[in-house]
Each structure stands twice: as structure tokens, then as C-alpha cells.
N, C-alpha and C positions, 0 to 999 in steps of 0.2 A: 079600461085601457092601461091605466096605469100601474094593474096588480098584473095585467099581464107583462108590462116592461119590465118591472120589476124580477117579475117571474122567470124573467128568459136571462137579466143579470145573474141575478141566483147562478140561476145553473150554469152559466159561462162561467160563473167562478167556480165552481161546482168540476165541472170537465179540467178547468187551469188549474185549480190543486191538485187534480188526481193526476193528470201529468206531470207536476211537478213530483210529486210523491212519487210517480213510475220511474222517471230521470233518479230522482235520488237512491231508488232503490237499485235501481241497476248498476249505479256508478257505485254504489256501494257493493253490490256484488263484483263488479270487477274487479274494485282494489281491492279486497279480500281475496280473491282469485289472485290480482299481481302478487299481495303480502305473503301468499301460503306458495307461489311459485320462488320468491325472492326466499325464502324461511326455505325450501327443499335445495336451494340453487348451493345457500350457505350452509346446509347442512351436508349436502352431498361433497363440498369444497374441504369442508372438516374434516371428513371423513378422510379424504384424500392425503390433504396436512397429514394428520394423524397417520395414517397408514406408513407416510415416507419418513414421519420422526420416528416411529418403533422398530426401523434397521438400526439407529443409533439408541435406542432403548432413552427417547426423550419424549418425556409426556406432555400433551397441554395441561395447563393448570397443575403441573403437578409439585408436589411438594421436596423436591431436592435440588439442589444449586443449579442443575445445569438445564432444570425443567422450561420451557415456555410457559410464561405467562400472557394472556393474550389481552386484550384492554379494546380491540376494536374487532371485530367481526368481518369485516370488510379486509382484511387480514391474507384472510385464506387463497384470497380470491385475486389477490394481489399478488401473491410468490405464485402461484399457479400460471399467472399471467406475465411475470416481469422476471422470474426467476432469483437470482442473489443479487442483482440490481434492485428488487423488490423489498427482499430481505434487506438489505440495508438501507433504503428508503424509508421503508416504513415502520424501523427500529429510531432514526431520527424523528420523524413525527411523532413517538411516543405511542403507536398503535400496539406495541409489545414489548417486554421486556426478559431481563435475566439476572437473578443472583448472582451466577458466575457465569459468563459470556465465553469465556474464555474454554471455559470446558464445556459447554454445548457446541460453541463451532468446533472447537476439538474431537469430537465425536460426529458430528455430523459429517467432517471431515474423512474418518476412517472407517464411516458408513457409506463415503462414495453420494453422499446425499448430495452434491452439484451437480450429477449425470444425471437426475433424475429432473430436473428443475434446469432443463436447458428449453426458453421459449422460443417459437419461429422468428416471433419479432425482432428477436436481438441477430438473426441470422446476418441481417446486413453490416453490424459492429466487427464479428466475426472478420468474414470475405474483408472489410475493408482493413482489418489489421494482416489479413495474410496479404493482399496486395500490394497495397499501397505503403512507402516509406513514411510511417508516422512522424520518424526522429529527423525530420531533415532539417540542417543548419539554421534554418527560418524557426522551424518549430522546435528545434533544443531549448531556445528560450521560454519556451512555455510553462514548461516546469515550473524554472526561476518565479516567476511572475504568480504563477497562480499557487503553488507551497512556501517555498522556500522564502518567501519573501510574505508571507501573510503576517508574523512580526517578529522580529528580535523577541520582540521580550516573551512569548509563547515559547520561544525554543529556549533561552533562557533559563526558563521556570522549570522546562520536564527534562530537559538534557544532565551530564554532570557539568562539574566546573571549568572545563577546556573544551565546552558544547562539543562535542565528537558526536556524530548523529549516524551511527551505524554500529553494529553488534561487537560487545564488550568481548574479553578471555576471563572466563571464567575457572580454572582450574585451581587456583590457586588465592582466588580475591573470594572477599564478602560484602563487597558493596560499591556501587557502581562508578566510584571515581576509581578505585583500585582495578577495577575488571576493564577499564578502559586506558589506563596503563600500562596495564599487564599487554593488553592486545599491540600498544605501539610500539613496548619493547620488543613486543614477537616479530613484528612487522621488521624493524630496525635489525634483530639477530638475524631476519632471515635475508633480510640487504646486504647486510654487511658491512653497514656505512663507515665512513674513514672522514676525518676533517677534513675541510674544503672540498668535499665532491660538489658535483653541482645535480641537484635531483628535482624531479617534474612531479606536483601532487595534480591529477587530472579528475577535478571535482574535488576541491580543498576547502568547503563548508567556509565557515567561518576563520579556518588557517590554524585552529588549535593542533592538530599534527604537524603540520609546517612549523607552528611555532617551538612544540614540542621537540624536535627530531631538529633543530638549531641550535638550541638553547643545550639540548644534551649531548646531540653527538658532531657540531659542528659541522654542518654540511649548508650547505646554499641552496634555497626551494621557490622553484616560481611554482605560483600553485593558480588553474584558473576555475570558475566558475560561472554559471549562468544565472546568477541572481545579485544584483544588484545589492539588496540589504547584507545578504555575508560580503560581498565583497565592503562593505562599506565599516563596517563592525569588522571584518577582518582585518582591515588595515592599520585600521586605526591601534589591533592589540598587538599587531608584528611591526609594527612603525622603526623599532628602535636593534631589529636583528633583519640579516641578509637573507630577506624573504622577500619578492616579489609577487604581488596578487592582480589577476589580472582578469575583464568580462571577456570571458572568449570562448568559443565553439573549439572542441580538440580536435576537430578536421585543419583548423588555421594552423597550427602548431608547424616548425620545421628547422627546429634548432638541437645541438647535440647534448644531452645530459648522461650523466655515470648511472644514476639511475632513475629508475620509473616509478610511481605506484599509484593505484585506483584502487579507495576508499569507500562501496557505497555509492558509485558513482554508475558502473557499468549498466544496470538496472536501467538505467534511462536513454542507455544508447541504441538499442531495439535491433534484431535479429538479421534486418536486412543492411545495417551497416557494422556487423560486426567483423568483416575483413578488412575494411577502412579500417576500423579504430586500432586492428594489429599492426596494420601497415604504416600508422602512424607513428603506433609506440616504436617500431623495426626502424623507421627511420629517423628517430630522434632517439635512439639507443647506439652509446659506443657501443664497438667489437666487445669490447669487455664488460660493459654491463650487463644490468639484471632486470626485471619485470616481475612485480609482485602486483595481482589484480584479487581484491578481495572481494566480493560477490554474493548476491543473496542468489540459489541456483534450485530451479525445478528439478524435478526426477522427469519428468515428462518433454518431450520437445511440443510446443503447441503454439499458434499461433496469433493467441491474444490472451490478455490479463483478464483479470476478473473486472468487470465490468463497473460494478460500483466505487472499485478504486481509482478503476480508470477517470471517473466523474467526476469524483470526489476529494482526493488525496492524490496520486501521482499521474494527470495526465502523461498520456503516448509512454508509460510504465510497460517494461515488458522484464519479466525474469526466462534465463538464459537458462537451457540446458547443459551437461556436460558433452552431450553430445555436440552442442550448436559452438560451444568455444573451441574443441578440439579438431573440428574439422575448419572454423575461423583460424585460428593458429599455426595449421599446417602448412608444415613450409617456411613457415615466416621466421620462428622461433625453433629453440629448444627446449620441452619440458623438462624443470630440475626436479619440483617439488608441487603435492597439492595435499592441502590441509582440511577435513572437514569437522567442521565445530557448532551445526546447526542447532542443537540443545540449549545454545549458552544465547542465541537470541532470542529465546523465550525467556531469558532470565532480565534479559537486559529491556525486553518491551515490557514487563512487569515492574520494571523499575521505573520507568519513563513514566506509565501509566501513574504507578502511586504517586511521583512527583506533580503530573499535569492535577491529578486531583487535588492533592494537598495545596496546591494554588489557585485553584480555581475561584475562590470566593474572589481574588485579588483579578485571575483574567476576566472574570464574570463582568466586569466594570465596563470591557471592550468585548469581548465575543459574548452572544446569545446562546440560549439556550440548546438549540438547533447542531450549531457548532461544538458544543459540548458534547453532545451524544454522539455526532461524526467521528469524534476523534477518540472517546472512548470506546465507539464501535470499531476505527481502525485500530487501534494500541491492543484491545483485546483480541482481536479476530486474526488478528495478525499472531498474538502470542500464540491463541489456539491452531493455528495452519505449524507452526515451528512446532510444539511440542506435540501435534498426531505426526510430525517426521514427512510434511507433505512439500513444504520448504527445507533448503540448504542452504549452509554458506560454508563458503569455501575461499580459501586464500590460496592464489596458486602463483609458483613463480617459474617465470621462465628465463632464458639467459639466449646470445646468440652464438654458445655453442663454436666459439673457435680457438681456444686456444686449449683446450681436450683437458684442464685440468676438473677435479672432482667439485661437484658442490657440495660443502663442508660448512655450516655457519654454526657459528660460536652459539655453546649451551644446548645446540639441536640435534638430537639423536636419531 
């Protein structure tokens, strides 16, 4: 009785092994089945990668500055899926990298490689940048809050010495405190300024051209802004000249100045209020003054920014076409002059760039690692869109056109 209880354990255990051994072999065949589907999913994804870098003649893993380096796998499958949202994502996690960044997105730029890396999912960012007023009074402050104000002392460290945070004149300088002099005198020739005029900076940074453009050519400057920390550091370095700095939206605006000018500023005023913002400068411009609007400007008319910047770096950001300011302007204004000098701010984000680095051991103390690659990835990516010629900038001035005489500014031919 007892060899037979025994007998019939046995083999219950007997059957329960070899179940268990069937279970395990199966579920081991499955994941080998999932691992060799996930191994063809990432391989066919490569492929794809690869196929869209060889328009701009960029290898993975390849051995020249502007090659791809790739560090995660999971890579491929991610720009396929997120498109340059993607690409700038997951260049901040460290999933990939670049000896020179700058000259990959400059090529990948002149290979048109963003048409090809347009995902469904983002279609809703799209539609809601063509409908909807992104820049509204409420939301101009955004900006302020989420860049411009992340710290003095970042901007400090990568700017020159009179923080000016917008594209140097390069023609004539060899290093960025001169290329950004050079640009206010241009600014100033093409005003025309005279002592005691009374002039409007609309987005005046931290006041270093207000403060500039007093100090040298006597004139009085209310300059506003939407960020708190320039205004706060701005005041404090114009304290002691006839400069007013003020937090305010340029739709508030309704008082009369000799002249006008926008710095770097337009960029953030977005396409569906760019007849406002003429109509604003038109009525806080005498008869006889001028309008100089200096501007980073697309070739293209389109309806939303790059997505990762938009995220990352310059919420509700939109760059302006020539077409979208001259049909905003009509009417309002008279064009005198328009200047383009887009080469020179590749010179000037290259300079930014070497400065934020060569401090960084010191910002490293306050911003993470994460932060660091954001911002090397905009200052590069940004230089590589200016020097494939895919951005503009432009300085253009207008006048209200009544009193028929020519425009003439001293030194400009």
C-alpha cells in the first residue's frame, strides 16, 4: 500500500516537472520570438535612420565631426516616432551624440531632412499653432518666466559685457564685445539719433542698448520687458541715466516717441498679432520718426516653430517671414531700408556657445547635466540652421512717410 502511495507521488511529481519544463520552454520560446521581433523592429528602424542621414551624407557611427554617434538603440525608433522633438530629446538624455553638432544639423538642414521626420502625433501642435493666438497678452509673459528669467548669472556668463542677447555685426569686429557694438552703432546710424530725442526699446533685455545709446548718443529710452529678472538687473545698471524700464506687454503702450526700435524681440510676438504690433509702433511714432525692427526671419511662411524649441527654449516662439511682416506693415508704415546679415549670427551663437562652455564647471554648481546638453543642443543647432542660410536676420526700417524727404543716415551707403 505504501510503495503504491509512494508510487503515484512519484509520478505527480513526475507530470509537475515536466509541465513545468513545457511552461518554461515555451515562454522561452516566446521571448526569443519577442527578442528576434524587437532585434528586426530595431534593425529595420536603422535602416530607415540611416537611409534619411545619407541625403545629408551623415553616417552612424561614423568617424568625421558631423557623423552620429549613437549610445542607445532605442534611438531610431524614437525620431521615427517624435520626429526633431525626438531628435532633441533624446540628444538631452544622452542616447546620442556629435563632435560637431553644429555641422550635422547644418547638413541635415540642406538635406531638407525635417520633411521627412514630420510625425502624425505632433499634427495637433501644428493646427493649434495655425489657429489659435499663442502670443496673447496673458501668454507674452511666458516666455519671461520660463527663459529669460531661468538666471542672470547664465546669461551673464555666455553673453558679452553689456548682455545684448541677439546677433552681433560682424564686418568689421573680431570678437564679440566689438561685433556687438559695431551692431548698436549700426542701429543708432540708421536712427539717426539726435540728443534728447525720446526713443522706445520694445523688448530691452537687460537695458544694455538703452543704456548704450544714452550714455553715447543722448537720447531718453523707456525700454519694456516681460521678465522680471532683466528688468530687475536692468535697472539697477541704468539707475543713474534717463532710461526708464518697465514689465509691460507692447499692446499697453500709447504714448509718443521720436523713435522706435525691436531688438530680438519680434520673434516672440507670433504671426497672428503682427498687425497689432505695427499699429502700435504707427501710433506711438511721431510724423517724423523712424522704426527700425531687427529680427531673426524664415524664408518660408509656416505656421509653427520647431517643436523642440518650442518646449524647451522659447515657448509660443515663432520666426516671421518676409512675406508675413510686409503684408503686417502695409499701410501702416513706409519702407526706408532692410538690411540682411544672417551669416553673422552663426558667428555670434558660436561665441555664446564657447563662452556658456568655458563656464560651465562654475554654472554646473546650479544647472544639471540635462540642462547642459539643452542648451548646447540649442546654441549649436541654432548656429547650424544660420550657416545652411535656413534662418535670417534682418534689420529693417520704416518711417511714416510725410514729410517726402530722402532717407540718408550718416556712414550708410
Amino acid at each position: 500500500m505504501l510503495r503504491r502511495v509512494r508510487s503515484g507521488y512519484e509520478q505527480g511529481q513526475y507530470v509537475f516537472r515536466q509541465a513545468i519544463e513545457t511552461a518554461i520552454r515555451s515562454q522561452a520560446v516566446r521571448i526569443r520570438a519577442r527578442l528576434l521581433e524587437v532585434s528586426m523592429r530595431l534593425d529595420s528602424q536603422r535602416r530607415k535612420i540611416k537611409s534619411i542621414l545619407a541625403a545629408a551624407d551623415i553616417h552612424i557611427n561614423g568617424g568625421r565631426p558631423w557623423d552620429l554617434q549613437v549610445y542607445d538603440k532605442r534611438l531610431y525608433g524614437r525620431i521615427l516616432a517624435e520626429g526633431t522633438l525626438g531628435v532633441g530629446e533624446s540628444y538631452m538624455d544622452g542616447w546620442w551624440d556629435c563632435p560637431a553638432l553644429d555641422q550635422l544639423i547644418c547638413r541635415a538642414i540642406r538635406a531638407k531632412l525635417d520633411n521627412k521626420l514630420r510625425p502624425w502625433r505632433l499634427i495637433g501642435d501644428v493646427l493649434g499653432a495655425r489657429l489659435k493666438n499663442l502670443q496673447t497678452p496673458l501668454r507674452s509673459f511666458e516666455v519671461g518666466r520660463r527663459h529669460y528669467d531661468i538666471g542672470n548669472d547664465l546669461f551673464r556668463a555666455m553673453l558679452d559685457k553689456r548682455m545684448i542677447y541677439s546677433c552681433g555685426y560682424w564686418a568689421e569686429a573680431d570678437n564679440l564685445d566689438d561685433a556687438q557694438v559695431h551692431k548698436l552703432d549700426l542701429i543708432a546710424r540708421k536712427l539717426m539719433f539726435e540728443p534728447g530725442m525720446r526713443v522706445l526699446d520694445t523688448g530691452c533685455g537687460w537695458g544694455g542698448a538703452a543704456r548704450y545709446f544714452a550714455e553715447r548718443f543722448g537720447v531718453e529710452v523707456v525700454g519694456i520687458t516681460v521678465s522680471e529678472q532683466q528688468l530687475s538687473l536692468g535697472r539697477k545698471a541704468c539707475a543713474k541715466l534717463p532710461i526708464e524700464l518697465r514689465l509691460q506687454d507692447y499692446r499697453e503702450l500709447n504714448e509718443p516717441f521720436d523713435r522706435i526700435y525691436s531688438i530680438g524681440m519680434f520673434e516672440h510676438v507670433g504671426h497672428k498679432n503682427y498687425r497689432t504690433y505695427m499699429n502700435v509702433v504707427r501710433r506711438c511714432l511721431r510724423d517724423d520718426g523712424l522704426f527700425l525692427l531687427h529680427t531673426i526671419g524664415s524664408d518660408l511662411t509656416e505656421s509653427n516653430a520647431d517643436p523642440w524649441i518650442t518646449r524647451y527654449i522659447f515657448p509660443n516662439g515663432y520666426l516671421p517671414s518676409a512675406n508675413q511682416i510686409t503684408r503686417a506693415v502695409e499701410g501702416v508704415m513706409t519702407l526706408e531700408d532692410w538690411h540682411s546679415f544672417g551669416p553673422d549670427y552663426e558667428r555670434t551663437l558660436m561665441s555664446w556657445y564657447e563662452n556658456f562652455e568655458a563656464a560651465w564647471p562654475e554654472l554646473s554648481k546650479k544647472y544639471d547635466e540635462r540642462f547642459h546638453r539643452a542648451w548646447r543642443y540649442y546654441l549649436l543647432s541654432s548656429a547650424g540652421s544660420f550657416r545652411s542660410r535656413d534662418n535670417q536676420l534682418w534689420q529693417i526700417v520704416w518711417s511714416n512717410g510725410i514729410d517726402g524727404a530722402s532717407y540718408r543716415p550718416a556712414g550708410i551707403r
